[in-house]
C-alpha positions in Angstrom: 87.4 93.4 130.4 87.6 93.6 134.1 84.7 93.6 136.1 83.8 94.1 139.8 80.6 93.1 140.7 78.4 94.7 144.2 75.4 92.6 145.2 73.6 93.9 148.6 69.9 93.1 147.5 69.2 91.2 150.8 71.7 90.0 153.2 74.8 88.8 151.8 77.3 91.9 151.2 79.4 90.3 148.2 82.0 91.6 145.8 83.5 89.7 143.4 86.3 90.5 140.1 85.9 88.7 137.3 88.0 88.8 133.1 85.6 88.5 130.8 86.8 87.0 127.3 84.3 88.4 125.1 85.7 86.3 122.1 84.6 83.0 123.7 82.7 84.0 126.3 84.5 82.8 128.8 84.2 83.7 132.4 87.6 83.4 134.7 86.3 84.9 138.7 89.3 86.0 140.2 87.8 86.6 143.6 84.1 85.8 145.1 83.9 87.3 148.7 80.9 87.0 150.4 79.6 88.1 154.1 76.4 86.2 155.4 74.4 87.8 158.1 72.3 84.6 158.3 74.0 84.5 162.6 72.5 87.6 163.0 69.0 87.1 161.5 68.5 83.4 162.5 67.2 84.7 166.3 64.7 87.2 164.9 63.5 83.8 162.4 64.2 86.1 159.1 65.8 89.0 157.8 65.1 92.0 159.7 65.4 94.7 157.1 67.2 97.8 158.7 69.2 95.2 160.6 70.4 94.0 157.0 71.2 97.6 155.6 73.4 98.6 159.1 75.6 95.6 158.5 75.5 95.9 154.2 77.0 99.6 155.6 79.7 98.1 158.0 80.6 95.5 156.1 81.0 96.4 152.7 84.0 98.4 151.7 86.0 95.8 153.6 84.6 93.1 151.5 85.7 95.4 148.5 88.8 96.0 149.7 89.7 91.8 150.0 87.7 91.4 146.2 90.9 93.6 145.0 92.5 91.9 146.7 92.4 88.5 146.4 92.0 88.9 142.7 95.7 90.9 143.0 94.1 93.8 141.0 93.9 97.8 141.2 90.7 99.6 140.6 92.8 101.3 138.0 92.4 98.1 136.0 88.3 98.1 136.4 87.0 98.6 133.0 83.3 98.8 134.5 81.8 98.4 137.7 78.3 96.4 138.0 75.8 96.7 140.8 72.3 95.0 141.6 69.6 97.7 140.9 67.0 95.3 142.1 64.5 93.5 142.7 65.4 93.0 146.2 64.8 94.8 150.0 65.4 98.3 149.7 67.4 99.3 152.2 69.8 96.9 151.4 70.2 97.9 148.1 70.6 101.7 148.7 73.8 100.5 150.8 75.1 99.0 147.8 74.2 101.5 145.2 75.2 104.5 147.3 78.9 102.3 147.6 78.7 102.2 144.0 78.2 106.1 143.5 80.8 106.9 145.7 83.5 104.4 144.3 82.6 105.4 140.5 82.9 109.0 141.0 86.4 108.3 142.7 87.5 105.5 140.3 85.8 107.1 137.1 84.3 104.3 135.8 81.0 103.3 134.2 78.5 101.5 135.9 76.2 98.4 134.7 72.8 98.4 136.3 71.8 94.4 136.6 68.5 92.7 137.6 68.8 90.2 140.5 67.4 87.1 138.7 69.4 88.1 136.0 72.7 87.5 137.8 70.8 84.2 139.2 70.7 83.0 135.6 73.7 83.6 134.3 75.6 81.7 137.4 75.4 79.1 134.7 77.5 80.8 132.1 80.6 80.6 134.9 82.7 77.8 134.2 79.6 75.7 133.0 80.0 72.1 132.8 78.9 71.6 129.1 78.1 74.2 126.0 74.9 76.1 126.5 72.7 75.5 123.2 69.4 77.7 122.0 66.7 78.2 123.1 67.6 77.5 126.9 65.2 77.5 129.6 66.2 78.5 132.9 64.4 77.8 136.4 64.9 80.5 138.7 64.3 79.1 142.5 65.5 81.4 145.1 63.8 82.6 148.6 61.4 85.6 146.7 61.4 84.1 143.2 60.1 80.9 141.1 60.7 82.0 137.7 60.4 79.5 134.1 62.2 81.6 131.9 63.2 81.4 128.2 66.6 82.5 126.3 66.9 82.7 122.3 70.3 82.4 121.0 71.0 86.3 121.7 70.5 85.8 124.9 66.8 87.4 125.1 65.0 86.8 127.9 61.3 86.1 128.2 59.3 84.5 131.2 56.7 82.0 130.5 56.1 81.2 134.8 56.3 82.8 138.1 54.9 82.0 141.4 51.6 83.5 141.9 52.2 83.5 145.8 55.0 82.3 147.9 57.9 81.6 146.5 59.7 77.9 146.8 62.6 79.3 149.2 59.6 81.2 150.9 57.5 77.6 151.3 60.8 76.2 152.8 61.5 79.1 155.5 57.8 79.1 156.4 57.6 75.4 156.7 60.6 75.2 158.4 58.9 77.9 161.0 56.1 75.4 161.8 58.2 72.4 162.4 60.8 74.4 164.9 63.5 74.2 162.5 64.9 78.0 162.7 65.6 80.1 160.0 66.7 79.4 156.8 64.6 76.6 156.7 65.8 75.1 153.2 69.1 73.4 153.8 67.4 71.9 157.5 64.8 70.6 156.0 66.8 69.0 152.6 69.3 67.3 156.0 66.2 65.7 157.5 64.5 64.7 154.3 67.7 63.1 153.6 68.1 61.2 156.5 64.7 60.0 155.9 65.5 58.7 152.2 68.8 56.6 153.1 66.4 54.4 155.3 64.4 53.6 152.6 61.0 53.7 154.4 57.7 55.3 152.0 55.7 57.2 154.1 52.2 58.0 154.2 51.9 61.5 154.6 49.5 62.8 151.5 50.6 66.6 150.6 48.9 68.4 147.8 51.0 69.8 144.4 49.0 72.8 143.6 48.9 73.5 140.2 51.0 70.5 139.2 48.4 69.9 136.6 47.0 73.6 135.3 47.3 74.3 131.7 49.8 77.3 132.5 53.6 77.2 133.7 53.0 79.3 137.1 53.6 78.0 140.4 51.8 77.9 143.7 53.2 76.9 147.1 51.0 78.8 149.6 48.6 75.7 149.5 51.2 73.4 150.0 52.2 75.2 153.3 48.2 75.2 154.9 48.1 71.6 153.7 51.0 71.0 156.0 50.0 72.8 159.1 46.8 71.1 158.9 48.5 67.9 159.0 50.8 69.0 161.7 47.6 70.1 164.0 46.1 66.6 162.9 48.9 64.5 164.3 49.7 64.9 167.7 53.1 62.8 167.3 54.2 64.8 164.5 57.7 65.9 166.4 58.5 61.9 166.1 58.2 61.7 162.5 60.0 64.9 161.9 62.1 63.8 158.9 59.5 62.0 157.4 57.3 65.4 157.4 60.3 67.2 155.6 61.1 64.2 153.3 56.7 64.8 152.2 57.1 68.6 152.1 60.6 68.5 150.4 58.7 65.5 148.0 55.7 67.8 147.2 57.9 71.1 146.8 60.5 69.3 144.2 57.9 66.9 142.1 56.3 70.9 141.7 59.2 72.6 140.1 60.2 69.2 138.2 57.0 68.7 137.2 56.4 72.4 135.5 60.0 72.9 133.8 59.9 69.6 132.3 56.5 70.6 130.4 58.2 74.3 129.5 60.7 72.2 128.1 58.8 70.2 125.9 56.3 72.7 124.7 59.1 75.4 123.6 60.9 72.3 122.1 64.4 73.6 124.2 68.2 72.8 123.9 69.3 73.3 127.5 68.0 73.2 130.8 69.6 75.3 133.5 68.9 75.4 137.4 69.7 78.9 139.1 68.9 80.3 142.5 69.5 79.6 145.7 67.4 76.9 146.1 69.0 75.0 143.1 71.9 74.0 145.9 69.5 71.7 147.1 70.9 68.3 145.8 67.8 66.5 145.9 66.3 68.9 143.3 69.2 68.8 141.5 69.4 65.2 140.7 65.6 64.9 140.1 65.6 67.4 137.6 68.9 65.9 135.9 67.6 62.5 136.3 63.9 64.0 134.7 65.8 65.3 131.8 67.9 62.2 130.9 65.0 59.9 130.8 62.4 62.1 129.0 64.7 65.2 127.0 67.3 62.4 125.9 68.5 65.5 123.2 68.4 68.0 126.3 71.8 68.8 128.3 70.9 70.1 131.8 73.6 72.9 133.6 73.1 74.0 137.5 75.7 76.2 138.7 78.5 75.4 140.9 76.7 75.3 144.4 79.3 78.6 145.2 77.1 80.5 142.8 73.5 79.5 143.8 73.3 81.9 147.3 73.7 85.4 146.4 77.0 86.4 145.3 78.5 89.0 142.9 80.2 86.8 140.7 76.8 86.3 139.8 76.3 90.0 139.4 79.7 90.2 137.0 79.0 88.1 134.8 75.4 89.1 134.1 77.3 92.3 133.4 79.5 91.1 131.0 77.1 89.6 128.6 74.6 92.4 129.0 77.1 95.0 128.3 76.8 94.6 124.4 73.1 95.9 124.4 72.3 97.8 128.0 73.7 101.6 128.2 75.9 102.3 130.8 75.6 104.9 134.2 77.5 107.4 135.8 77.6 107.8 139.7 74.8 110.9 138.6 72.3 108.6 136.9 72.1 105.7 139.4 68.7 104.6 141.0 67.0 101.5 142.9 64.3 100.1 141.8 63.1 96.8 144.8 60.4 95.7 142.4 62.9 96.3 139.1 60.9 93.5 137.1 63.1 91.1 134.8 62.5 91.8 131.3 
């Protein structure tokens, strides 16, 4: 099968062709465009909604057009066109899914509705580095969602944790905010944490892990962020010690999510552990969690998607749709609807 995948559930406008070889399921992307807005939303500090949805609108049949191609393919080859439904900001998404209408009434081709976090998760099933065995559990860290959740061997999908507040991408933008680090605040403060770490200095800065230790697999970072404008208001020399206070947040943030999936893992006895979500570009994360695995889930292989597929993207988006194609009907261009709080199920 052909697919074209359309993500617009925030700010990226992205389109994306992929061959799906349903026999092995193998995943070949032939073409993964993607247009940030992040220039335009850094002044206003975050996405501004209706800013988002006016350049989703200019933006994205251009973006279509180079998908096609780049991947040197006619939309008379598209077996089936796939579009985020949600969750996501609405406006953003109407731009996509009214795109969508529009080109599947023309093109006469079905359409694949697909969650979001869905498309987050199976990043990992493009080229992944090693085979995926059952059950798998998958942690979902992206700028609105922390997610623990658990896949049987047909690819069921069943979440065990979620954030109960801010979400770790969240915790990084709003921290960022305080420290006068600009917007996105995650791969600012992963920089300066870094710089701290190569000198090899420990620091004293105490931060909290809220609910490192609770009986459940939920998450909680909106502590962690008072905790750190307390100490910020504290120290009056805080701006010196700048990468020391991201190297503490970053610490607290990461020993978190580590902390809780490692546990999952354990308790649900699991084969694989996969990292998805924009967040799971962070390389500090990355190797904690693989390094985590190896020394306490000797049997356990861990997978994190090339960092190409972390951000939002519609590769993402396609291949989600290939896998769920065997058991989710299809739409026309009459039947399609957003939903910005579609839950994963």
């Amino acid at each position: 099968m052909y697919i074209i995948g359309i993500e617009t559930s925030c700010d990226e406008t992205a389109a994306s062709i992929i061959r799906s070889e349903q026999k092995n399921d193998r995943i070949l992307v032939l073409s993964n465009i993607i247009s940030s807005q992040i220039e335009i939303h850094q002044k206003y500090g975050g996405v501004v909604p209706e800013v988002a949805a006016r350049e989703h609108v200019l933006n994205i049949l251009p973006v279509i057009d180079e998908a096609l191609l780049k991947a040197k393919i006619k939309p008379n080859k598209i077996d089936l066109i796939a579009i985020t439904k949600g969750p996501g900001l609405i406006t953003s998404l109407i731009s996509g899914i009214e795109t969508v209408r529009a080109l599947a009434y023309v093109w006469e081709k079905p359409i694949i509705e697909i969650n979001h976090i869905e498309g987050h998760i199976y990043s990992n099933f493009i080229n992944p580095a090693s085979k995926i065995s059952y059950p798998a559990l998958i942690l979902t860290v992206s700028g609105g969602h922390t997610n623990l959740v658990l896949m049987n061997k047909d690819k069921k999908l069943k979440i065990i944790g979620e954030t109960l507040d801010d979400a770790a991408g969240e915790a990084y933008d709003k921290g960022a905010k305080m420290m006068g680090l600009g917007y996105p605040g995650g791969p600012v403060i992963a920089k300066l944490a870094g710089e701290y770490a190569l000198s090899g200095k420990k620091t004293d800065i105490s931060l909290p892990r809220p609910m490192l230790t609770s009986p459940n697999f939920n998450f909680s970072f909106s502590g962690l962020k008072t905790a750190l404008l307390y100490q910020l208001q504290k120290d009056k020399n805080w701006k010196k010690r700048l990468n020391e206070y991201c190297f503490a947040y970053q610490e607290a943030i990461i020993d978190i999510l580590v902390a809780k999936t490692i546990k999952a893992a354990r308790k649900f006895k699991v084969k694989t552990i996969m990292l998805s979500g924009g967040v799971s570009a962070n390389q500090a994360l990355r190797d904690k969690l693989n390094k985590s695995v190896k020394e306490g889930l000797e049997e356990v292989n861990f997978l994190a998607p090339e960092k190409i597929y972390t951000t939002d993207n519609a590769a993402m988006i396609a291949a989600a749709a290939a896998f769920k194609i065997k058991h989710r009907p299809t739409r026309t261009f009459k039947q399609l609807r957003v939903d910005p709080n579609w839950p994963l199920k």
